[in-house]
N, C-alpha and C positions, 0 to 999 in steps of 0.2 A: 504494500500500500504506500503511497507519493502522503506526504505530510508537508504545509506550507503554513508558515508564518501566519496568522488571521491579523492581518493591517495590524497596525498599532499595538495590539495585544500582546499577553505572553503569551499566548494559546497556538500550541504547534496543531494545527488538526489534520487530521485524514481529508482528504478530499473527496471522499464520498461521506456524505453523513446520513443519518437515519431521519425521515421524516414520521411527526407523528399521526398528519391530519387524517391520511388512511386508516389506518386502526380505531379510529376514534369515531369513524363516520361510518365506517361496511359493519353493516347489520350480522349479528352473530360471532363475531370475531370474540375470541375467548381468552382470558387470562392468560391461562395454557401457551395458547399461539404465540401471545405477544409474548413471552418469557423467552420461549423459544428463538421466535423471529431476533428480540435484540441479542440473545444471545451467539446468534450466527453471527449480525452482526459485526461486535467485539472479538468475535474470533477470528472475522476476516480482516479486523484490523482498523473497522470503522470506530473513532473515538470522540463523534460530534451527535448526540442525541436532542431535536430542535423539536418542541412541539406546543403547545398555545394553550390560553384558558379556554380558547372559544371553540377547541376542539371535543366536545364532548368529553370520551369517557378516556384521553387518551392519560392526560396526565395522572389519572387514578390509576390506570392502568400498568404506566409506566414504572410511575413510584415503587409497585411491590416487583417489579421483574429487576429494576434496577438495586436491589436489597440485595449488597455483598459486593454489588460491583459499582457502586456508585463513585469509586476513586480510576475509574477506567475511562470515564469519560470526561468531557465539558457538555454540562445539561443547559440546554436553551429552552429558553419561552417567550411567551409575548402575552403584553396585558391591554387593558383596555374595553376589549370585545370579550364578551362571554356566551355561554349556553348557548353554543353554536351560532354565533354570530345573532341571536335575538336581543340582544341588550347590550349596552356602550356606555363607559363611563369614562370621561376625560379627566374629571377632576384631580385632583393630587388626591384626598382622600380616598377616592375612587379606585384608581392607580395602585395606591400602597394596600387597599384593603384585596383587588384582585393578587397582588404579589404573594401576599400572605396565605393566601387561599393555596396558590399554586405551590407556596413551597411544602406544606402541609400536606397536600395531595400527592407531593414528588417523593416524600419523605425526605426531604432534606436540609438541611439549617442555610442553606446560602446556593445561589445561583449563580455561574459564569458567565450569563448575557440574561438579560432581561429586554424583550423589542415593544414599544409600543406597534400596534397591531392594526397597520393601516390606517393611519387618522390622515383627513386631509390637511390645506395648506392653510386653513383658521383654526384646527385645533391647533397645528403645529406651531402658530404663529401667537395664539393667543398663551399657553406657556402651562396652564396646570399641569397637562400630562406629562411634558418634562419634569417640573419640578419635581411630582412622582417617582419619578423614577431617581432621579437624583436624591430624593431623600431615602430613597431603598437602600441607594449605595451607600450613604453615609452611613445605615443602618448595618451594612455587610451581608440585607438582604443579595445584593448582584454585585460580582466584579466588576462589569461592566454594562452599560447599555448602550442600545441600537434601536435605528426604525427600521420596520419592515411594513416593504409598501412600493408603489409605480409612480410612472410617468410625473407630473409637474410636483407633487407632495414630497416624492423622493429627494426631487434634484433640491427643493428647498430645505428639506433635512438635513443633507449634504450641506449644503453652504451654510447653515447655523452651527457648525462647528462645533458642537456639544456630543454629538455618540461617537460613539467608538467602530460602529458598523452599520452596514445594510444589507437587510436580505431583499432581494428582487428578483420579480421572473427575467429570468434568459435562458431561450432554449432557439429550435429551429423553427419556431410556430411563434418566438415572442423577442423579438430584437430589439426593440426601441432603445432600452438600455441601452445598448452597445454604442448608442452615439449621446443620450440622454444623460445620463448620470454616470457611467463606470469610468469614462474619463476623469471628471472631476472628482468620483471616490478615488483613482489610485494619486491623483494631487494631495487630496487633503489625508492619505495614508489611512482610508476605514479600510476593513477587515470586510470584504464583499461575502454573502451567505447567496446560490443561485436556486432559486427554489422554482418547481417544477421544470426541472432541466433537462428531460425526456419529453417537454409538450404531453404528460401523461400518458403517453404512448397510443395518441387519440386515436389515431389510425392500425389497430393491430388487429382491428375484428373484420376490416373491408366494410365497415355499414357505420353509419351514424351512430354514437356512443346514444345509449338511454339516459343519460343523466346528463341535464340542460347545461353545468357544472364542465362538461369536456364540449359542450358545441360549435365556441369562439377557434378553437386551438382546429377540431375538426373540419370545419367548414375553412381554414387559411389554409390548412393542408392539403384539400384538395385543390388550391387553387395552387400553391406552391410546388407542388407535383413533384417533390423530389425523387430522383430514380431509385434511390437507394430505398427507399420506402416498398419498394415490393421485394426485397430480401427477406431472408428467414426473418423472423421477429427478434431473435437473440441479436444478428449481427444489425438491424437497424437499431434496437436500441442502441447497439454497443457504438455507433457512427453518431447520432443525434447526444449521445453521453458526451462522447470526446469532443464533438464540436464545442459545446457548453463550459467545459475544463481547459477548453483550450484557449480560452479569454483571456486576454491579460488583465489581470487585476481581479479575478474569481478565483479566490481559494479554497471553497468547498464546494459538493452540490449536493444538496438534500432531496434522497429520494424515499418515498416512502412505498410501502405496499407491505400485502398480506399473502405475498407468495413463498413459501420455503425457497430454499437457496439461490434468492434473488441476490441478496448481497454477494454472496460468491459470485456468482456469474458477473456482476458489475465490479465486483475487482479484478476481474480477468480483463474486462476493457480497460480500466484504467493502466491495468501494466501495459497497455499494447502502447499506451503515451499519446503527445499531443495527434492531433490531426495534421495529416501532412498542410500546407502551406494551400496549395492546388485544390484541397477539398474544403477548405473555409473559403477558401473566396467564389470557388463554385458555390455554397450555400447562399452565401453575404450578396452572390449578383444576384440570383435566383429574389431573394427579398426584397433587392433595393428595386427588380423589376417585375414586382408584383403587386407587394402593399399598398397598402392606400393608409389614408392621414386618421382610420377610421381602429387602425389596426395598432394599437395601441398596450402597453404590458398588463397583464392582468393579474389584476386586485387578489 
């Protein structure tokens, strides 16, 4: 497993990290599984565990698998949004009372990143929920924190110069970034987190994904039409992965799922290393001559 510096931080991480928002959203997903799943994992070498209050069951979840191993990892979350994204609280009280929740839930006394959870560019601007966070820190609830979050809210995150990171979609179905914001995060040295960095794999079934949730990423793909997309489904993920890692300035890519030996299999692409030179900018013409102004990083 490639391990890189996270911006600014002490935090050496894996380049593939564990996402939690799967397990916390697919119906029936058991204890059991997630125990297992992170345990693969950690064994493959993954050591960035990233997952939210507003993910459902995932932080509950998380907390008792991670019981014994919780010194293996850097455990990530993000506050703000709760109970599956149905209630929002900006506030600084707001803020420190979801943190509390979640360390509680994680079973742990302190967190390595704490993200506020996609706020636009008036919360960002009017100041509670940072303070939030910033009183967390003082508390020695987070090492650090970060926004996570797109397009115009990100890049203003970025230039307040107060987190330590950002997580943002970049994948082959979500670019903006790559001219939006990642320049200016490797300027001001944040710690880049690239989340849904497979485009979810919208395309693996040949048919419209049922969940309205994968339609944005579906629907650009077919218009994107990359060739490589009708390979086995192991080797397209393993192309659309490396594209995403191959960024300059993205140190991890968080992916999540409920499939047994997915990790493995995604640390096998990472060792194959970056993408040749000739296959990003085949991707990068492919978007810059297809997108429209409408196609934008998603939330």
């Amino acid at each position: 497993m490639e391990y890189r510096q996270l911006g600014r931080t002490d935090m050496r991480v894996s380049v593939l990290g564990f996402g939690g928002a799967e397990i916390g959203f697919t119906p029936g997903v058991t204890q059991g599984q997630v125990t297992t799943l992170l345990a693969a994992a950690i064994d493959a070498g993954l050591n960035v565990v990233d997952t939210a209050a507003a993910y459902q069951s995932s932080e509950a979840m998380l907390g008792i698998a991670l019981e014994g191993r919780r010194q293996n990892v850097f455990l990530l979350t993000k506050c703000g949004a709760v109970d599956g994204f149905t209630h929002y609280d900006w506030s600084t009280e707001g803020v420190l009372s979801h943190i509390a929740e979640s360390l509680r839930r994680l079973r742990t006394d302190y967190l390595d990143l704490v993200q506020l959870h996609s706020c636009d560019v008036e919360t960002l601007r009017q100041g509670d929920a940072i303070v939030g966070l910033q009183r967390a820190q003082e508390k020695g609830w987070t090492r650090y924190i970060g926004y996570s979050g797109d397009g115009a809210a990100a890049r203003f995150a970025i230039e307040l110069d107060v987190f330590d990171t950002l997580q943002t979609s970049i994948s082959i179905a979500d670019q903006e970034a790559l001219d939006l914001t990642l320049p200016l995060a490797r300027e001001r040295h944040l710690g880049v987190i690239a989340k849904r960095p497979v485009a979810n794999a919208a395309w693996r079934t040949g048919q419209k994904p049922k969940d309205p949730y994968h339609h944005a990423y579906w629907e650009r793909l077919q218009k994107l039409d990359y060739p490589f997309l009708t390979w086995d489904l192991d080797a397209a993920v393993g192309h659309a992965l490396r594209f995403t890692l191959s960024q300059p300035g993205v140190h991890t890519a968080i992916v999540g799922t409920t499939q047994p030996g997915r990790w493995e299999a995604n640390a096998r692409h990472v060792l194959a290393g970056a993408l040749p030179d000739a296959d990003i900018a085949a991707i990068r013409d492919r978007w810059q001559a297809v997108a429209d102004a409408s196609w934008v990083g998603q939330v």
